[in-house]
N, C-alpha and C positions, 0 to 999 in steps of 0.2 A: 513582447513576451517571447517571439521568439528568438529573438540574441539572447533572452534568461536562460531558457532552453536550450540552446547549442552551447553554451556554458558548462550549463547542468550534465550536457550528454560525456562534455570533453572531463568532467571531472571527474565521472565513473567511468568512464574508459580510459584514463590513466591510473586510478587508481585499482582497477583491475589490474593491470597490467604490473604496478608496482608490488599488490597485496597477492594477486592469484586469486582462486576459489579460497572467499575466505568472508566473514564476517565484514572486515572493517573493508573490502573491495567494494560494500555495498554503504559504507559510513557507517555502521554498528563496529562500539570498539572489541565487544566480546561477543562469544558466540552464544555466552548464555544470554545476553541483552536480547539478542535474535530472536531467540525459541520465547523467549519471555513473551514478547510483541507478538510473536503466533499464537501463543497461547491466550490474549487476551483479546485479539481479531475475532479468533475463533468460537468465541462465546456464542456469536450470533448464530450460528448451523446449531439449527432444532435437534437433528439426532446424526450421529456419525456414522452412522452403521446404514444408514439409508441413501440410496445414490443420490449425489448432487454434483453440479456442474459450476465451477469458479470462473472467474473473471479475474487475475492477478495483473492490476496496472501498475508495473514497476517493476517485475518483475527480476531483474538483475540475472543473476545465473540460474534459477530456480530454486533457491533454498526453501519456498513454500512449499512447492509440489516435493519438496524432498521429506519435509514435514508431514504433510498428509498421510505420504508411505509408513514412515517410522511409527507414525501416530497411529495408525489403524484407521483412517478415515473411509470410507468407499465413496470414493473420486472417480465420477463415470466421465468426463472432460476439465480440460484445463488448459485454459487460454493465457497466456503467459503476454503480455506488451510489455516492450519498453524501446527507448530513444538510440541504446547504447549499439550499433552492430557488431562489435564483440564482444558486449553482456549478452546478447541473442547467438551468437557463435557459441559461446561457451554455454550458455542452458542446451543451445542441441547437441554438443557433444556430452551436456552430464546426465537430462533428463529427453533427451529429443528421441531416443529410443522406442517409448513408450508411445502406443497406437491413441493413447488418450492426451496427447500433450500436439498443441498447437503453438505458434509462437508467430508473433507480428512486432512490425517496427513502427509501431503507431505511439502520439503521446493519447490518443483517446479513442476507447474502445468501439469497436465495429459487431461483436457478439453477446448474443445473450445468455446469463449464466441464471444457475439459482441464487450464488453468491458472490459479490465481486469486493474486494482485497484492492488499502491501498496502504502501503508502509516507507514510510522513509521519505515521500517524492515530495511532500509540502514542505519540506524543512530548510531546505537552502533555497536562496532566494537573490544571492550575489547582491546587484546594487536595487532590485527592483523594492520599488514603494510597498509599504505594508498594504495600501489601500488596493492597488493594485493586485496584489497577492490574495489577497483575501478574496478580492474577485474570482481571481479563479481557481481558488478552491471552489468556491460557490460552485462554479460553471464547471470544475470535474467532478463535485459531488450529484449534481442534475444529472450529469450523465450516467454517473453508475447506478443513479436513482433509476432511470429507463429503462437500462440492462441489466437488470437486478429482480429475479421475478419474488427471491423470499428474502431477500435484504443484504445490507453490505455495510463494512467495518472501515474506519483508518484511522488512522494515528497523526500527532501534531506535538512538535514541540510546545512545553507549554510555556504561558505567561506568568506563572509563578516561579519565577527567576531570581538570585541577587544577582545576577550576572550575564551580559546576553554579546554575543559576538555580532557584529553588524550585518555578516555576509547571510544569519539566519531569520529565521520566521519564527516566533513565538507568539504561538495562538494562545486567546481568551474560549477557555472550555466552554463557558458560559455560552457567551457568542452563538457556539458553535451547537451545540444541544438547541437552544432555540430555535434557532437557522433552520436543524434538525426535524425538530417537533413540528415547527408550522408549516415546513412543505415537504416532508415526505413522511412520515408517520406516526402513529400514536405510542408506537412501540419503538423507544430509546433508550440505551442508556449512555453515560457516560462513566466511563472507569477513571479513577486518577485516585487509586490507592497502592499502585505497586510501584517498586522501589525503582523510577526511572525520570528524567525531568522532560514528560513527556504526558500524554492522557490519549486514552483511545474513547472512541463512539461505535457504538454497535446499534445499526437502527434494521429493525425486523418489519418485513412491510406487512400491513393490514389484511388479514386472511377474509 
């Protein structure tokens, strides 16, 4: 898993460097597909207007914490992770400003949020086994399950495909809502009505 990963790190960090602060630097080809996926993460936060504290694994340059802003959210911390050391260079020169933005070079989180955010980072998988993959989503979803005190969102390509490229993961929603529901809460949903070949889960923990 970790040769997957030092893969994974090498291919956003060249393609930063090819794209800049940009959507597809992060593999999103547009920038509305982006805000799209925020918007449908974000379901899970009960009220925006009430402080809460994120956990973003994957974070890339920041373009969540950039969203939160534009969006009007009231964001009292934000722990930004990711693999790449110049996707973390670059979120501190865009969003590192900010007395609420922390940023780590971890692939698995170390802090506890109200909400933790994962976008993009199950989707390539280079030559690794599906079965394998699948595993550890399992094993980063347990984790944000821990650090997560009022629930957490992420997104997967989906299995409703005519068409699948070898080097990606295309998850079964099904699967994964299940997965869902039996070990971390009664409170799921699954989204896969918006115009993208993809589906998000939002699981709200048990008050």
């Amino acid at each position: 898993m970790n040769e997957i990963l030092n893969k994974v790190e090498k291919l956003y960090t060249d393609s930063l460097k090819e794209h800049g602060v940009s959507s597809k630097a992060v593999g999103w080809t547009t920038g509305d597909g982006q805000i799209l996926r925020f918007d449908k993460l974000v379901e899970v936060i009960e009220d925006k207007n009430q402080d809460f504290s994120v956990n973003d694994l994957g974070c890339g340059y920041g373009a969540m914490f950039e969203y939160f802003g534009k969006n009007d959210f009231n964001i009292s911390k934000y722990n930004g992770y990711d693999i790449s050391e110049d996707m973390l260079k670059t979120a501190k020169e865009q969003i590192g400003k900010s007395q609420k933005v922390e940023l780590f070079k971890n692939p698995k989180l170390q802090t506890k949020a109200d909400y933790s955010f994962v976008s993009g980072i199950f989707n390539v998988r280079f030559e690794g086994d599906d079965k394998s993959w699948t595993k550890f989503i399992e094993d980063t979803l347990k984790d944000l399950n821990v650090n997560s005190t009022k629930g957490f969102a992420f997104n997967v390509l989906t299995s409703y495909v005519d068409y699948k490229e070898p080097h990606l993961y295309y998850a079964d929603p099904m699967y994964f809502f299940d997965f869902c529901k039996r070990n971390f809460s009664k409170k799921v949903s699954l989204l896969h009505d918006y115009n993208l070949w993809e589906w998000t889960i939002i699981v709200k923990k048990d008050s």
